[in-house]
C-alpha positions as CSV (number, residue, x, y, z in Angstrom):
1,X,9.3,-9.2,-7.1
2,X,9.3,-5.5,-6.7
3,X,8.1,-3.9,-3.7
4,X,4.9,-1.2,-3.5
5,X,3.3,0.3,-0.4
6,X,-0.2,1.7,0.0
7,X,-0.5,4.7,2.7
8,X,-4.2,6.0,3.7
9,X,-6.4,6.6,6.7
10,X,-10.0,5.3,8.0
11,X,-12.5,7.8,9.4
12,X,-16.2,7.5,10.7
13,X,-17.3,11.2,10.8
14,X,-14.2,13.0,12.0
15,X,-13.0,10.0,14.1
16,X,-10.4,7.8,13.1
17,X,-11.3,3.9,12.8
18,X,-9.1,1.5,15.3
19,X,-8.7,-1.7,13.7
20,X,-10.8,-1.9,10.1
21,X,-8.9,-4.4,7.6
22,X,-7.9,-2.7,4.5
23,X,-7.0,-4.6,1.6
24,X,-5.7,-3.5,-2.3
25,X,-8.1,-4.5,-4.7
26,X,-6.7,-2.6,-8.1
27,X,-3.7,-0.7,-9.2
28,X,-3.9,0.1,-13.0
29,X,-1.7,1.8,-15.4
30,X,-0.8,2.3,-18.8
31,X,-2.9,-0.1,-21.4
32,X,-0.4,-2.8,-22.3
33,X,-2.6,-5.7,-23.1
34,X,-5.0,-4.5,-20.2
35,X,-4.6,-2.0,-17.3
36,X,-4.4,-4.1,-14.3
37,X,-1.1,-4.9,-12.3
38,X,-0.6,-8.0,-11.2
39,X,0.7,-8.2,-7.4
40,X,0.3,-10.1,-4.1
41,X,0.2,-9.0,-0.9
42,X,2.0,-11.2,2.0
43,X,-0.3,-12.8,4.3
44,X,-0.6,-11.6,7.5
45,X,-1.4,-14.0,10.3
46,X,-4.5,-12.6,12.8
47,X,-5.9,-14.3,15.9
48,X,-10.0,-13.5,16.2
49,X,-12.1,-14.7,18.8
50,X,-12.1,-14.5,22.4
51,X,-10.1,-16.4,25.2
52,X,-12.5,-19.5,25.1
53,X,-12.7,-19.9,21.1
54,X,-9.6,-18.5,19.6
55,X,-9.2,-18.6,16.1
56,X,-5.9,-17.8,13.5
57,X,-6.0,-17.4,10.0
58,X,-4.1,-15.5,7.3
59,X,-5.3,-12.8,5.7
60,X,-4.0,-10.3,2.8
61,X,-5.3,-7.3,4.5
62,X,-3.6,-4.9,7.2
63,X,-5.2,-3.1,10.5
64,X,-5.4,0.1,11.0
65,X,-3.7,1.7,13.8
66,X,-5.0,4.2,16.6
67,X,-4.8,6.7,14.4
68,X,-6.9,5.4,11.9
69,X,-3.7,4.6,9.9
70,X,-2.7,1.9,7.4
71,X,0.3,0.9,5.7
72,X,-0.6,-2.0,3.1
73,X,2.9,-3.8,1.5
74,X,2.4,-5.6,-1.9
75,X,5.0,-6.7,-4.2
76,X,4.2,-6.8,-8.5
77,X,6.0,-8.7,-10.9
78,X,8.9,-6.2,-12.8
79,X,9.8,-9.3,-15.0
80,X,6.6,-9.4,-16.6
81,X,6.6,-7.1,-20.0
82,X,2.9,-5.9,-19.5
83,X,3.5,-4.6,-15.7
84,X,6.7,-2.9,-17.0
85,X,4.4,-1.3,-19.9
86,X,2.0,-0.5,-17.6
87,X,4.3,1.0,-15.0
88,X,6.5,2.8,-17.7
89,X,3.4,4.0,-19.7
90,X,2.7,6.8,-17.2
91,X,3.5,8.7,-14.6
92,X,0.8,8.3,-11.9
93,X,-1.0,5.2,-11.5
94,X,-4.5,4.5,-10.1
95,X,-5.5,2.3,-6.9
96,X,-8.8,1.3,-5.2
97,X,-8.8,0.1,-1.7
98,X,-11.2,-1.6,0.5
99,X,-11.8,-1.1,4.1
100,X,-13.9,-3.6,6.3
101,X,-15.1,-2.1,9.7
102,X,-14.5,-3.9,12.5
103,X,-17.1,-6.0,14.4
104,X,-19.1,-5.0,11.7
105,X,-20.1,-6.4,8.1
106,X,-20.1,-2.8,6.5
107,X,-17.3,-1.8,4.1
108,X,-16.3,1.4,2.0
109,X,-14.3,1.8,-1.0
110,X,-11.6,4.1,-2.2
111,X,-9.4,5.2,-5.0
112,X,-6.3,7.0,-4.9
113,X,-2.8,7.1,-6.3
114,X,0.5,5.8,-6.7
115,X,3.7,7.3,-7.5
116,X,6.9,5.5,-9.1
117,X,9.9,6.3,-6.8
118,X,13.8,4.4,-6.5
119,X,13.6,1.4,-4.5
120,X,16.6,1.0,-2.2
121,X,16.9,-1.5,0.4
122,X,16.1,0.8,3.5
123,X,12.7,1.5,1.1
124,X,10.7,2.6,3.9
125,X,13.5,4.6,6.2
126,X,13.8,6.7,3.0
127,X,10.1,7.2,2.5
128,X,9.7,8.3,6.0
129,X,13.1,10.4,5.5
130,X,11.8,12.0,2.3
131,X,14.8,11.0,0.2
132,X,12.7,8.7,-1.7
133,X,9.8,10.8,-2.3
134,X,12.5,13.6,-4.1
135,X,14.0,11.1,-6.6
136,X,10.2,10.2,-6.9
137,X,8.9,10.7,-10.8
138,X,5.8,12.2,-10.1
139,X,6.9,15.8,-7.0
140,X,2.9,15.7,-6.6
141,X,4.1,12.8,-3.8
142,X,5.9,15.6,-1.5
143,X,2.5,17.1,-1.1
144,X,-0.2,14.0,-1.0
145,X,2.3,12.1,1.6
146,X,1.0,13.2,5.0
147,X,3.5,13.5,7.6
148,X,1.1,11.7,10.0
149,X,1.6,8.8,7.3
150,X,5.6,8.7,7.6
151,X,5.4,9.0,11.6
152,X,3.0,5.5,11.0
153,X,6.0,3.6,9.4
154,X,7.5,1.4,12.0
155,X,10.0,0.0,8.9
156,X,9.5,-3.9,8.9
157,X,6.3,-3.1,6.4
158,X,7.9,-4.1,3.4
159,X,10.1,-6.9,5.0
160,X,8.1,-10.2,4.0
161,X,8.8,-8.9,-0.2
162,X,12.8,-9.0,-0.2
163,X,14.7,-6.4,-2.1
164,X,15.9,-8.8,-5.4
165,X,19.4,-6.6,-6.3
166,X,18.0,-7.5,-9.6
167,X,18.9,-4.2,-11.7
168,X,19.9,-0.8,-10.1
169,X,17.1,1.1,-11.3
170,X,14.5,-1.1,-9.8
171,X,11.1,0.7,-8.8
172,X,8.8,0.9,-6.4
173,X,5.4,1.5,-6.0
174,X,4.2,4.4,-3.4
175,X,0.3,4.9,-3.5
176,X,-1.8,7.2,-1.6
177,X,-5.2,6.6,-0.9
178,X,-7.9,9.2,-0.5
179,X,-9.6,9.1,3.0
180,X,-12.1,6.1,3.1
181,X,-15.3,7.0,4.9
182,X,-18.1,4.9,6.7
């Protein structure tokens, strides 16, 4: 599987949002045979509840930080022929995420986009470097990348999607997301 990576933030007014779940719910491309990418995100495990009822389950979305910050992994299928027309087709691709508030039922959409850059196996180290984002195929990245984004990368993100070696111009998926609002 080839590795993506979804950057965005969660606001409420001007304040960031501590702890919403954010999850990927399209990435689309070129028309081969349909739009839609097929990927996965790894499960994260989360713990809810309090100390007398305690709860885990798995989940395929990511917390925000502090900051209001996400980093969402995902990994899509470069053997399939349509997901390598749909990836190849064009030069930016679209996303849509979805952001649950915590303690809360309430939930707010939004779309952004995603950039095609080399994937190397220290993929997010050369994100947060910048080395990545110059070999990128779309330069729009340099810009739409936020610095407060990179300084969010702790670099085990992408660790649960391993890095195949399959061919040496194997790519990667950067998106952007635009600020998602409740």
């Amino acid at each position: 599987m080839a590795r993506g990576v979804v950057f965005g933030i969660v606001m409420s007014g001007s304040d960031p949002v501590s702890g919403a779940r954010v999850g990927l719910s399209a990435l689309r491309g070129a028309d081969s045979n349909g739009t839609l990418i097929q990927y996965s995100v790894p499960p994260e495990k989360i713990e809810a509840g309090n100390w007398f009822h305690k709860i885990s389950f798995t989940s395929e979305t990511r917390a925000t930080n502090d900051a209001g910050i996400f980093i969402l992994p995902f990994a899509w299928d470069q053997t399939s022929p349509d997901n390598w027309g749909r990836i190849a087709g064009t030069d930016v691709l679209t996303l849509k995420v979805i952001a649950f508030k915590p303690d809360s039922t309430a939930y707010a959409t939004a779309e952004g986009v995603a950039y095609k850059v080399p994937d190397g196996i220290q993929l997010m180290a050369e994100i947060k470097s910048g080395k990545a984002l110059l070999e990128s195929s779309n330069k729009d990245i340099l810009k739409d990348l936020k610095q407060q984004y990179k300084d969010a990368i702790k670099g085990d993100e992408v660790k649960p999607i391993p890095y195949t070696f399959l061919s040496t111009d194997q790519i990667a998926i950067v998106g952007i997301a635009r600020t998602i609002s409740f």
